[in-house]
N, C-alpha and C positions, 0 to 999 in steps of 0.2 A: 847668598841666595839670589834667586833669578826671579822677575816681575814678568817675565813672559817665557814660551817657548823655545828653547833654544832651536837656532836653523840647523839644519844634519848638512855636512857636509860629507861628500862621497868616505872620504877617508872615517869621519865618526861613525855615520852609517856602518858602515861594516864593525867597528870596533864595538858597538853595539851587538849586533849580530855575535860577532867572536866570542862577548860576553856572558850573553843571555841563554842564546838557541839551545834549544836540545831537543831535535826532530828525530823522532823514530826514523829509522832506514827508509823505509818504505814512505813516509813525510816526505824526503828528501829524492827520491827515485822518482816520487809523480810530481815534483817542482821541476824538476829534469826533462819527466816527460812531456812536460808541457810548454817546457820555456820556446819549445820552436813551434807552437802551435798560434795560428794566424790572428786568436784572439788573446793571446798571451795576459794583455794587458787586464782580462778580468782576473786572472786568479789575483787570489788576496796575498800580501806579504807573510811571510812565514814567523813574522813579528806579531801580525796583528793574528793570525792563528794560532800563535803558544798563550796571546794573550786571552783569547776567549777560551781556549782549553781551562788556564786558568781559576776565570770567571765561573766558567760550570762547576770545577772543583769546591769553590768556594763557596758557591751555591747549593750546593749536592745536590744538584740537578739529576733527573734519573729521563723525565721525556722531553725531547728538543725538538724544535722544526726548523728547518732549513730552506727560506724561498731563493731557488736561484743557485743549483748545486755547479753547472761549468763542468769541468773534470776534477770535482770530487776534493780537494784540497781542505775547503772548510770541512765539509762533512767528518773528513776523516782526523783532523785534527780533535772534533766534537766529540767522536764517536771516540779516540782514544782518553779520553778525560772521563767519560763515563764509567759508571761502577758496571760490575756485572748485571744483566738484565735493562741495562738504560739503551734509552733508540733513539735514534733520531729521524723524524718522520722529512723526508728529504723531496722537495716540490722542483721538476722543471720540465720543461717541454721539451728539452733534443736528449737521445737516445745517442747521435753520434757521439757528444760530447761528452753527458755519462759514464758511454761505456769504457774509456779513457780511466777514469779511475775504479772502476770494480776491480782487475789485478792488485790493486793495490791496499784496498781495503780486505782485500784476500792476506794479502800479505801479510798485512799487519793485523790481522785475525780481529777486524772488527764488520765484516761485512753482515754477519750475522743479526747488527745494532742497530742498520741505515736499512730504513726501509725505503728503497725508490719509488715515486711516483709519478709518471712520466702523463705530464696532460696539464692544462691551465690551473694556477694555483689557487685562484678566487673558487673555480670547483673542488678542487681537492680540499682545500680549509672549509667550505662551505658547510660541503660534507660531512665534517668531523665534529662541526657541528651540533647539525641534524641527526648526528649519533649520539649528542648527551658529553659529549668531549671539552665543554667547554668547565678550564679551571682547571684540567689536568697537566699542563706543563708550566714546565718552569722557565724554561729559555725558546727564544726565538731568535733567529740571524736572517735576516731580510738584505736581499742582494740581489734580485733582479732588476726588470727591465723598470727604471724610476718611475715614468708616471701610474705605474701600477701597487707603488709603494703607499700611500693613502689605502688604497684598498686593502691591501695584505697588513697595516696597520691596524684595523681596524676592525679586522676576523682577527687576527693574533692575540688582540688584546682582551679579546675574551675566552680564549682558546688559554691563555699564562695565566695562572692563579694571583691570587694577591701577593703581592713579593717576587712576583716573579719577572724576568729580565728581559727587553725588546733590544738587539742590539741591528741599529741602521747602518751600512754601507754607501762609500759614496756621498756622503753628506756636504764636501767642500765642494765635488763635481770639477776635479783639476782647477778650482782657482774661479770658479766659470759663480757661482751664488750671489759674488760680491757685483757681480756685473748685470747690465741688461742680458733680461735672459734670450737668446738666440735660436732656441728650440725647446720642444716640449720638456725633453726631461731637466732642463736647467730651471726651467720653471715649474716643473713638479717638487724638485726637489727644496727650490727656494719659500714654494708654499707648504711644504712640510717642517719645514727647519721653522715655520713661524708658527705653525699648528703644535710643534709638541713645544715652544718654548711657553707659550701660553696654555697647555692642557691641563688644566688641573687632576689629570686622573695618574698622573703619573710624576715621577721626578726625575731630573733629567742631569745628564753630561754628555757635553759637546766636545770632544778630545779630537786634537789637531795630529789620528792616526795614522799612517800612510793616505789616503784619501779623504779624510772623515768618519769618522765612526762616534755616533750616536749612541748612546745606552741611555734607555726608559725605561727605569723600574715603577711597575704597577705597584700603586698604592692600595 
């Protein structure tokens, strides 16, 4: 048995992957299509997106929210773990980037499930709200811009029923949490990691995922 984390080396990394993966076609086509795109580095691993497909499964999750969609990768990964009639209510601000993955959710015949919302997500959550929405979902994947993460924390979690699952992005911040912080989101995100360790509204795991990945289930 192992007392910590094992380190991935390039070589396990993959044997991992060769292991585990099992990405619909179309999963795999807009990993492709994005790997030469300038922001490359937000899409999520295709590890940590079979793991939250997962999650939803497990959870029988049926409505999801998405802060911070990028070219559609999470979403669609989300959006294939749903049963029929599940949605995922999908929050971000560029249209360039979005549109990048719609073909794709075409493809894989879930585009029907992602609702897009293109506009600030503290309005769009706010909203949903002030529509009597709150307690209807079960999962939430939070992956924007960090200092905005407290806030979309914080609609979400009344937006997720009891039992239901907050999963954070970015939580280690490359390595950057354990250090003085150097800019805003390194310290957003270091005051958050210390806000949900002490929240009592919720119970927590801190998993050392590709970046960080936080999951808070609502008590």
């Amino acid at each position: 048995m192992s007392n910590r984390t094992l380190t991935l080396t390039d070589a396990l990394y993959d044997y991992v992957l060769a292991h585990s993966l099992r990405e619909h076609p179309a999963q795999t086509a807009l990993r492709e299509a994005t790997r030469g795109h300038e922001r490359a580095s937000m899409q999520i691993s295709p590890e940590q997106g079979q793991f939250m497909a997962l999650l939803v499964k497990l959870m029988g999750a049926r409505n999801t929210i998405e802060i911070g969609v990028f070219t559609g990768y999470s979403a669609l990964s989300v959006a294939l773990a749903l049963p029929p009639g599940g949605r995922v209510l999908a929050c971000d601000i560029s249209d360039e980037y979005t549109r990048v993955g719609k073909p794709f959710w075409q493809q894989a015949g879930v585009a029907d499930k992602i609702d897009l919302v293109l506009g600030p997500a503290l309005d769009t959550l706010d909203a949903r709200l002030k529509d009597g929405e709150a307690g209807l979902y079960d999962f939430a994947f939070i992956d924007a811009d960090k200092v905005g993460y407290d806030g979309y924390y914080e609609r979400c979690l009344q937006l997720v029923r009891v039992g239901g699952l907050l999963v954070f992005d970015n939580t280690l911040r490359n390595g950057e949490v354990v250090e003085r912080a150097l800019n805003d989101d390194t310290a957003a995100l270091q005051a958050l990691n210390i806000k949900l360790h002490h929240d009592p509204r919720i119970d927590i795991s801190f998993l050392p995922i590709s970046d960080g990945l936080t999951l808070a289930l609502k008590r």
